[in-house]
C-alpha positions in Angstrom: 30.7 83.5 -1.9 33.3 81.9 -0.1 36.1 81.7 -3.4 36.3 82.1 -6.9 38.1 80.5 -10.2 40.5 82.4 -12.3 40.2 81.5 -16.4 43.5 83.6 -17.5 43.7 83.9 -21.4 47.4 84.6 -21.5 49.8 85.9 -23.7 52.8 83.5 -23.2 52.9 79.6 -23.3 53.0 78.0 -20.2 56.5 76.7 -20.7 58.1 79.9 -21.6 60.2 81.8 -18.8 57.9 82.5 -15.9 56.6 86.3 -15.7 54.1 88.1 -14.6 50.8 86.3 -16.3 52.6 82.9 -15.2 53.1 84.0 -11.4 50.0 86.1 -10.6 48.1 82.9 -11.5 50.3 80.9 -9.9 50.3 83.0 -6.7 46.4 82.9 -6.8 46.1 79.5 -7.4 48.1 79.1 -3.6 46.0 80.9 -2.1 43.5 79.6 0.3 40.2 82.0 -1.0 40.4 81.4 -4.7 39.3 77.5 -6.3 40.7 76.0 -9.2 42.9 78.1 -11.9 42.5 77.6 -15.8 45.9 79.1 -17.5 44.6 79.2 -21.2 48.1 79.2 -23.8 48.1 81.2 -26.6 45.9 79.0 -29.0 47.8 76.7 -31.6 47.1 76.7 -35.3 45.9 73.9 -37.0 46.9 74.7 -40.3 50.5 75.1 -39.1 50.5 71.7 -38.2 49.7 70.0 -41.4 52.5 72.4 -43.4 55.3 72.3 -41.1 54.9 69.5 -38.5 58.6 68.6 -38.1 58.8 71.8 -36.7 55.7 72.4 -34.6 56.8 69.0 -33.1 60.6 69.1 -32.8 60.6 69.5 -28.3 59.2 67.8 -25.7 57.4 70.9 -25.1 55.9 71.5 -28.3 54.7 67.9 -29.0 52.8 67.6 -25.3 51.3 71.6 -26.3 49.9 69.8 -29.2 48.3 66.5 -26.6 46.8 68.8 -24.8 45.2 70.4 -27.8 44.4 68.0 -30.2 42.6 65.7 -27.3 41.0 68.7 -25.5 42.6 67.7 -22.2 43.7 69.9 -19.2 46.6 69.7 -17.7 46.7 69.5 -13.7 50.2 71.3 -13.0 49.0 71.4 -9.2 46.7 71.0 -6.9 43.8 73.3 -8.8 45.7 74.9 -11.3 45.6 73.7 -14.8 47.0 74.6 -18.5 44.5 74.4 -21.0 45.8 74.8 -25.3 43.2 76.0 -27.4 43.1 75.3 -31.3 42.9 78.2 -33.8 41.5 75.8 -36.7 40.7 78.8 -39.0 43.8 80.5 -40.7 44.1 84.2 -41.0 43.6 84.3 -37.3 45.5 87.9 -37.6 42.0 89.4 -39.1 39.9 90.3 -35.9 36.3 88.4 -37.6 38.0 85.3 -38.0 39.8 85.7 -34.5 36.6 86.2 -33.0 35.4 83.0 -35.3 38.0 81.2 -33.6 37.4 82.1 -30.1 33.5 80.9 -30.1 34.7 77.2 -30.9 37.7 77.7 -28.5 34.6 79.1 -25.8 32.4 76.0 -27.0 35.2 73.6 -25.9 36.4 75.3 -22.9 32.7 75.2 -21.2 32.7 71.4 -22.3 36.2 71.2 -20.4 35.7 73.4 -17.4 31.7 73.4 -17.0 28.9 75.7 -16.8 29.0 75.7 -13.3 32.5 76.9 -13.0 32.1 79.7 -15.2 29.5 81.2 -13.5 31.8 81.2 -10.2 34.8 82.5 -12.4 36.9 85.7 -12.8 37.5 86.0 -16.5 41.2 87.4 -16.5 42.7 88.9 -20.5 45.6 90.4 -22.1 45.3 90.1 -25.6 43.2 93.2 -26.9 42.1 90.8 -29.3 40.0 89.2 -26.7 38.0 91.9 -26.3 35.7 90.0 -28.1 35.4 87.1 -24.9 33.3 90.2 -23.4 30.5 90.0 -25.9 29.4 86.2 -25.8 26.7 86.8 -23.8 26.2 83.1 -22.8 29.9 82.9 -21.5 29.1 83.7 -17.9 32.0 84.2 -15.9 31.1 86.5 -12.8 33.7 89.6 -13.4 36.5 90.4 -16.0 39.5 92.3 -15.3 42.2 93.2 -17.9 45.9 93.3 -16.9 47.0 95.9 -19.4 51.1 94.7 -19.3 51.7 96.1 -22.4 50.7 99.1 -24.8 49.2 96.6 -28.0 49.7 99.4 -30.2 52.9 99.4 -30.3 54.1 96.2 -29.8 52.9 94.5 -32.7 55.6 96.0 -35.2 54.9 94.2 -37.8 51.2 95.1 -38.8 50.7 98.2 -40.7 49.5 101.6 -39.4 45.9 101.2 -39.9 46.1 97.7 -37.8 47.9 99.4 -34.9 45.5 102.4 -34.9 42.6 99.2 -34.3 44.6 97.2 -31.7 44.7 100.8 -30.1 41.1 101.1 -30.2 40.3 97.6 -28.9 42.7 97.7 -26.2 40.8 101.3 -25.0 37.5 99.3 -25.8 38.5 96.5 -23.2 39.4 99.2 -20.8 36.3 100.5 -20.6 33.9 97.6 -20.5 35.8 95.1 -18.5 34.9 95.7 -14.7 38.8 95.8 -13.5 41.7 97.2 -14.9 45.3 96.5 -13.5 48.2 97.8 -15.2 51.6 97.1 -14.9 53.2 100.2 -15.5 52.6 103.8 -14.2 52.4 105.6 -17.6 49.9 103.2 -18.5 47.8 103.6 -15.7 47.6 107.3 -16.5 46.5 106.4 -19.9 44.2 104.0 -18.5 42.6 106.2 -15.6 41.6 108.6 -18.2 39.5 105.6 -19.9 38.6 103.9 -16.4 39.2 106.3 -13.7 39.3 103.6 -10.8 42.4 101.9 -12.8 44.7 100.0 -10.3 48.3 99.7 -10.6 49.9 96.9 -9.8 53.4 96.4 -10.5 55.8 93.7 -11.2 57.1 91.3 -8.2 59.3 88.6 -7.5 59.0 84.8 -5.8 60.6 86.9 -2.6 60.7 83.8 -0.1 62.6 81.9 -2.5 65.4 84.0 -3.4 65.7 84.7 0.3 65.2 81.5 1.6 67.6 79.3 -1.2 70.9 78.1 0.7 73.8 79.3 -1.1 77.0 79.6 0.6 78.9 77.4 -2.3 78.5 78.7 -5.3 77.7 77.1 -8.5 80.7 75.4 -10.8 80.4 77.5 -13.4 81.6 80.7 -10.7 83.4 78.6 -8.5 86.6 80.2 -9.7 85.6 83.5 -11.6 87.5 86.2 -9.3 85.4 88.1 -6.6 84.0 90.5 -6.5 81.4 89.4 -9.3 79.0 92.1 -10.5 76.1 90.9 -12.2 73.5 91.1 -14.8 70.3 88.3 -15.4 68.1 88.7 -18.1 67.9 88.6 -21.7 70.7 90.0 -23.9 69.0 92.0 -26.4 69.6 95.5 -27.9 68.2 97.4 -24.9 71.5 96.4 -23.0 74.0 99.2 -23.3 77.4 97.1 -23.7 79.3 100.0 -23.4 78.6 100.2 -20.0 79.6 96.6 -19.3 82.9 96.9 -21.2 83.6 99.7 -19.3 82.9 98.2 -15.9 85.4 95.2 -16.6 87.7 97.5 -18.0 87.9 99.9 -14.9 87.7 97.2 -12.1 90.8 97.0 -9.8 89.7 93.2 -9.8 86.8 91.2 -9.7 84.5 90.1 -12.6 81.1 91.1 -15.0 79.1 87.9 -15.1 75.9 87.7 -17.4 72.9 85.2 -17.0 70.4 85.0 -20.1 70.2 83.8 -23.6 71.0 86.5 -26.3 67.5 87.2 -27.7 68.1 89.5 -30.7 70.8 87.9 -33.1 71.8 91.3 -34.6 72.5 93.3 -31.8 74.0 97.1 -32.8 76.6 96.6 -30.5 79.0 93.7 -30.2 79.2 91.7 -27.2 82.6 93.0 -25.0 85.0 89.9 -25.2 87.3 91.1 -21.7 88.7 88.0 -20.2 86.9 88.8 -17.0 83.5 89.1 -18.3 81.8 85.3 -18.1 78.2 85.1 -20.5 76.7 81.8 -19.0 73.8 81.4 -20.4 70.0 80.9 -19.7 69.5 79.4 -16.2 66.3 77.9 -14.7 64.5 80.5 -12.3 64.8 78.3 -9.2 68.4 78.4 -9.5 69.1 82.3 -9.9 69.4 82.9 -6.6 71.9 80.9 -6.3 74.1 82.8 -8.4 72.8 86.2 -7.3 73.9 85.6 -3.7 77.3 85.7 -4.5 76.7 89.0 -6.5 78.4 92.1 -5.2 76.2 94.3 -7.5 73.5 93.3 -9.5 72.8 95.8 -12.6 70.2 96.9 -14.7 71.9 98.6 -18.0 69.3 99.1 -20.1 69.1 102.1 -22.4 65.8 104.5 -21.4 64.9 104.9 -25.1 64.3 100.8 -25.4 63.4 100.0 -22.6 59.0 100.2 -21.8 57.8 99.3 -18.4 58.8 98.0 -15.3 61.5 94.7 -15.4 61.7 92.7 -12.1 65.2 91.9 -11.9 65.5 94.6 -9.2 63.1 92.7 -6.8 65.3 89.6 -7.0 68.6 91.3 -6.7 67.5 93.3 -3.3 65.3 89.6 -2.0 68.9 88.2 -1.6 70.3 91.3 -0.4 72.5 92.7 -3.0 72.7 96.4 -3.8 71.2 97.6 -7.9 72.3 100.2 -9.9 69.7 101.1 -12.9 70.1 103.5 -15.7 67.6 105.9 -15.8 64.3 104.2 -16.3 61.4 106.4 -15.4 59.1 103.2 -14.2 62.1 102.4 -11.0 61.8 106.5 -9.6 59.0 105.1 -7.4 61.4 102.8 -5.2 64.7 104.9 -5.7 65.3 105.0 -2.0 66.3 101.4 -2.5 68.0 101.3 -5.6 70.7 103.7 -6.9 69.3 105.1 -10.5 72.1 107.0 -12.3 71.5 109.1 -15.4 75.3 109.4 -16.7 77.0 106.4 -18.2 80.1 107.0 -16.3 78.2 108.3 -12.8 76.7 104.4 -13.1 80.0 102.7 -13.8 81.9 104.6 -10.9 78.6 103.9 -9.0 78.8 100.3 -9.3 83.1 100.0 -8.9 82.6 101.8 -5.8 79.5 99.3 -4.5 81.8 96.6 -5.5 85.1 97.9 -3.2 82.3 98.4 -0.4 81.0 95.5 2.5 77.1 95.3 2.4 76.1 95.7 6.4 73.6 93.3 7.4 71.6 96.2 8.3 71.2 97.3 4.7 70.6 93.6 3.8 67.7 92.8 5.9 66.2 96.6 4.7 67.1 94.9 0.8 64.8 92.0 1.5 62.3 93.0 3.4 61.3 96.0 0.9 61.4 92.6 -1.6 59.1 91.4 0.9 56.8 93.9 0.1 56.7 93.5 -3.4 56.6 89.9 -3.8 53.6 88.1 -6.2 52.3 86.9 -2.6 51.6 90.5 -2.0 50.6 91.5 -5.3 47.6 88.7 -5.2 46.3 90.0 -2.2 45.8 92.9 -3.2 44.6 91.6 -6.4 41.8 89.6 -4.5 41.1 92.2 -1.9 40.2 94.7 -5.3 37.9 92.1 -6.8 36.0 91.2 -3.5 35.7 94.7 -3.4 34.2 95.2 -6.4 32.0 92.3 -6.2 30.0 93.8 -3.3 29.5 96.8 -5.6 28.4 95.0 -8.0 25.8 93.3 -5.5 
């Protein structure tokens, strides 16, 4: 076979902020040994249309979600990759039957969109362990399925009871063990999952490498034009993961420079209010292909997050180090495995001294180019091929 399709159920709407389900299919639709790639949104409910439809339809975004449902269409993005919104036209959707209900008509559709014959040449790609179900239509004949376990289901869904958890748990171990791949995206769940699947693959989160090295940003952008060097920084969501105290303290202690944040504040009661120091600068949410124009001028980039909230890998590291500035991470068990690259400190006050004293220090270019070229390594260019090199692989066992 010279190439294959990818149909991706993901997790995430196709206009949220890019992450890993957006870019691995992405990154394989670029590739020059894989055909066309079907990104299938989290379905839309019907019923929520007809009770709230000022609000299902109040965005750009929303109202062409709902044109590409309600006329069955697929959306070309690029050349062979396409979005694809499913309807959910029974309600209750939460109740595993009538999910599965839903999921025939969405599979009835989808072989009238994408045809038989694509299917059959198709790698069947999931995340929801509701989905499990895809794996026992018989007639839906895609030619492998993998599972990219990115999260543990049973415990991310904190608002169904006990007993509900306890049979996401048991799907989600049920998908691992029928599905022909497994990736995961953290270590600790690849233990979990090797003890289901033993030949588990991990395969960790990356970053869109060439751009961040590549962008041109010796002028930096208005809004830091004039914020006093040396800026330490911080991109990603505020939410209460984020230990503030170590910020505060940061601005408090530096000699001069400035903290500048990048992301929207996700959880509106956080535990902790946000420090208020006039050098500390929150700008906001700002479109992906313009972080690395603000990273650039970066002395430090941080990762603050408290261990006990924080699950998984983030990827913020692999963008700060892609344009070359040094990290300092709490103590986050998933970042051990590059520590010779980033500087992981366990003590609140070990990673604020840590991070002044980066700051005071020059960068050589030495220790840049060995930043971005370890980024180089772990861009989503890299993770794909290895991706595609496990599936060939397991396609001429499978022969």
């Amino acid at each position: 076979m010279n190439y294959f399709n990818f149909i991706c159920f993901s997790i995430n709407l196709w206009e949220k902020r890019q992450d890993r389900k957006h870019r691995f299919m992405l990154s394989l639709a670029s590739r020059n040994d894989t055909g066309k790639v079907f990104y299938i949104e989290p379905p839309l409910n019907l019923i929520r249309l007809f009770l709230f439809p000022f609000k299902e339809l109040n965005t750009k975004e929303k109202r062409q979600r709902w044109l590409r449902a309600l006329t069955f269409r697929k959306q070309e993005i690029k050349d062979d990759f396409y979005v694809l919104t499913p309807l959910f036209i029974l309600p209750l959707w939460r109740f595993y039957f009538i999910y599965t209900l839903n999921r025939l008509i969405n599979i009835f559709v989808l072989k009238f969109q994408i045809g038989n014959y694509l299917l059959k040449k198709s790698v069947l790609w999931l995340y929801h362990p509701y989905d499990y179900c895809l794996l026992n239509f018989k007639f839906f004949n895609h030619l492998i399925s993998c599972f990219d376990w990115a999260e543990d289901w049973s415990k991310f869904f904190v608002e169904f009871s006990e007993s509900r958890l306890e049979f996401v748990d048991k799907l989600q171990k049920q998908m691992i063990s029928k599905v022909e791949i497994v990736f995961t995206a953290w270590n600790s769940l690849k233990e979990k999952a090797k003890k289901i699947d033993p030949d588990s693959k991990f395969i960790p989160n990356a970053s869109e490498t060439e751009q961040f090295i590549s962008t041109y940003a010796d002028t930096p952008p208005y809004d830091i034009a004039e914020v006093t060097k040396p800026i330490i920084g911080y991109v990603g969501s505020i939410k209460d993961r984020v230990n503030f105290d170590i910020i505060k303290s940061i601005a408090e202690n530096l000699a001069t420079g400035s903290v500048v944040i990048i992301g929207n504040i996700q959880d509106t009661n956080l535990s902790t209010p946000l420090p208020q120091q006039e050098n500390i600068y929150y700008l906001g949410a700002k479109p992906y292909d313009t972080l690395a124009k603000y990273i650039k001028h970066f002395k430090v980039g941080l990762i603050p997050y408290k261990p006990e909230l924080t699950e998984g890998e983030p990827t913020k590291q692999y963008d700060y180090l892609a344009c070359g500035v040094p990290v300092v991470s709490t103590d986050l068990n998933e970042l051990y495995r590059i520590k010779d690259y980033i500087y992981i400190e366990k003590d609140s006050d070990n990673f604020v001294n840590r991070t002044i004293e980066l700051a005071e220090q020059k960068i050589s270019e030495q220790q840049k180019t060995q930043y971005q070229e370890f980024a180089k390594e772990n861009s989503w260019e890299a993770r794909t091929k290895t991706i595609i090199n496990v599936i060939k692989s397991k396609l001429q066992e499978m022969q």
